[in-house]
N, C-alpha and C positions, 0 to 999 in steps of 0.2 A: 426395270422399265415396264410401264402398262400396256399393255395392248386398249384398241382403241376400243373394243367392248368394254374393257374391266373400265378406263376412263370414261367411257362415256354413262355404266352404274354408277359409276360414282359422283359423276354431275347428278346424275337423276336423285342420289339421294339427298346431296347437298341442295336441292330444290325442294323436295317434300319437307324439310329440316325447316328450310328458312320460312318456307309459305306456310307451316300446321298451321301457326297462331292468325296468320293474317289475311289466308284464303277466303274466306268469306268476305272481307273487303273487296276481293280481286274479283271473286266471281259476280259481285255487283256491281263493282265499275266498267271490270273489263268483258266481261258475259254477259252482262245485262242481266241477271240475274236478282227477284225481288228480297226487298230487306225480308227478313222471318230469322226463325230460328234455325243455326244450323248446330247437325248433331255429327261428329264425324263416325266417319262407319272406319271397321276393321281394311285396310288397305290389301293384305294377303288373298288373292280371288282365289287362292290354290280350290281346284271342285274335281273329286274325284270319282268317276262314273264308268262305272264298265257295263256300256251296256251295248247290247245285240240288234241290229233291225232285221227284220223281220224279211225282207228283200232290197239286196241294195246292189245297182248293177250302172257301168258306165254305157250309156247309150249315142252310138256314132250314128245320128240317120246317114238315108243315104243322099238328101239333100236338108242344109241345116247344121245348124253347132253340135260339137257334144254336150251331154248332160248328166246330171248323177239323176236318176231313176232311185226313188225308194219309197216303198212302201210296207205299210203295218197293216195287219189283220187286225180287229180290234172285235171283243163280244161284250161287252158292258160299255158303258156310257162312261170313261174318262174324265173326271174334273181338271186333270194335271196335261190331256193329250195338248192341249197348244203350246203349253210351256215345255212337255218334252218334246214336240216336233220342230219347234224354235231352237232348241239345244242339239239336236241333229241337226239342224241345217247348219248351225254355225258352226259345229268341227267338221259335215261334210265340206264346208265350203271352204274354210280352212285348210284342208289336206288336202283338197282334188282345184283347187280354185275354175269351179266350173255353177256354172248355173244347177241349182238342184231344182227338181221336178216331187213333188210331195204328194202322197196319198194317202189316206186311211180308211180300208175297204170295213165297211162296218157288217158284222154278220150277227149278230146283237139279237135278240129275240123284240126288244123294246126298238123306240123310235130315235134315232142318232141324237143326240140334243147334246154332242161335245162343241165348245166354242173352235171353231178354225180360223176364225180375222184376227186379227191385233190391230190397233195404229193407236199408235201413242208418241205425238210429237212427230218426228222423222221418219220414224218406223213403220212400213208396214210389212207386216206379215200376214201369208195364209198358206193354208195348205189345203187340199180336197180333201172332201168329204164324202164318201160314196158308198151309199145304205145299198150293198150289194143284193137285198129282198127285192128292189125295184127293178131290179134288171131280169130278163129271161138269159137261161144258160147259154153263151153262147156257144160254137163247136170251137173245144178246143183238144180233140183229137189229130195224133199227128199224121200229117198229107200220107193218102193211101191206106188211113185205117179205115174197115171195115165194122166200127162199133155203130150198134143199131140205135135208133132213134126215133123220134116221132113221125108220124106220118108227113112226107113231103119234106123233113129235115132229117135227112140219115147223119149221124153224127148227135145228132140234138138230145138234147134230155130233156123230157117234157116238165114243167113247171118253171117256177121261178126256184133263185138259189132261196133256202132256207136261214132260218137264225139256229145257231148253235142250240142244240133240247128242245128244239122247234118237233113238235109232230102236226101230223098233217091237221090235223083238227084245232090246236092253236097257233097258227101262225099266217 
């Protein structure tokens, strides 16, 4: 006897079986979908990716939802950064089913010019974008340190943050 998983793969293949040849009808009657050419693609999504972020943390405010918090450091201009911060949102969200919160703090010597929108059709995605050159240091010394600072900002570091191989005279 089946269990209602192994039965209900097995509807789903007896479906993909009967529809190969005729899906492209369907998706124009029933989809609305316009006539053209259709090419079937590989059905197997198997994608397999190990990879690291860079900081990832669940954050409970103290008023307000939780969130999955993550962020990349990033020193080059990324052509690929939208499509792999889309591919992290959607296993974070997957696993934690929580609102994820996106950032990629750029430390770049150059001017950030990665794409961070998408909308294509339903979809929109974005993540921030944040050329951390633009910002002044802020204190992030912990409560009761004593590290010295700028004038009038004890704690501070004078300048703005740098790009990675940055010296002072190009950047």
């Amino acid at each position: 006897m089946h269990s209602f998983t192994a039965m209900a793969q097995d509807y789903d293949k007896i479906f993909r079986e009967v529809l190969k040849d005729i899906f492209p009808a369907v998706a124009r009657k029933v989809l609305g979908i316009p006539e053209g050419q259709y090419k079937p693609l590989p059905v197997d999504l198997q994608y397999t990716s190990e990879r690291e972020a860079d900081q990832l943390w669940e954050v409970t405010p103290t008023t307000g939802e939780p969130f999955v918090l993550h962020c990349e450091f990033q020193s080059t201009n990324d052509k690929q950064m939208l499509a792999r911060m889309l591919l992290y949102y959607g296993f974070l969200y997957y696993q934690k089913k929580l609102p994820v919160h996106q950032y990629v703090l750029y430390v770049g010597r150059d001017k950030p010019q990665m794409d961070h929108q998408l909308q294509v059709r339903s979809l929109i995605f974005s993540y921030r974008l944040v050329d951390l050159k633009t910002f002044p240091l802020p204190d992030l010394s912990p409560v009761g340190s004593q590290r010295r600072g700028t004038a009038g900002h004890p704690g501070r570091l004078p300048g703005r943050v740098r790009g990675v191989g940055c010296r002072k005279d190009n950047c």
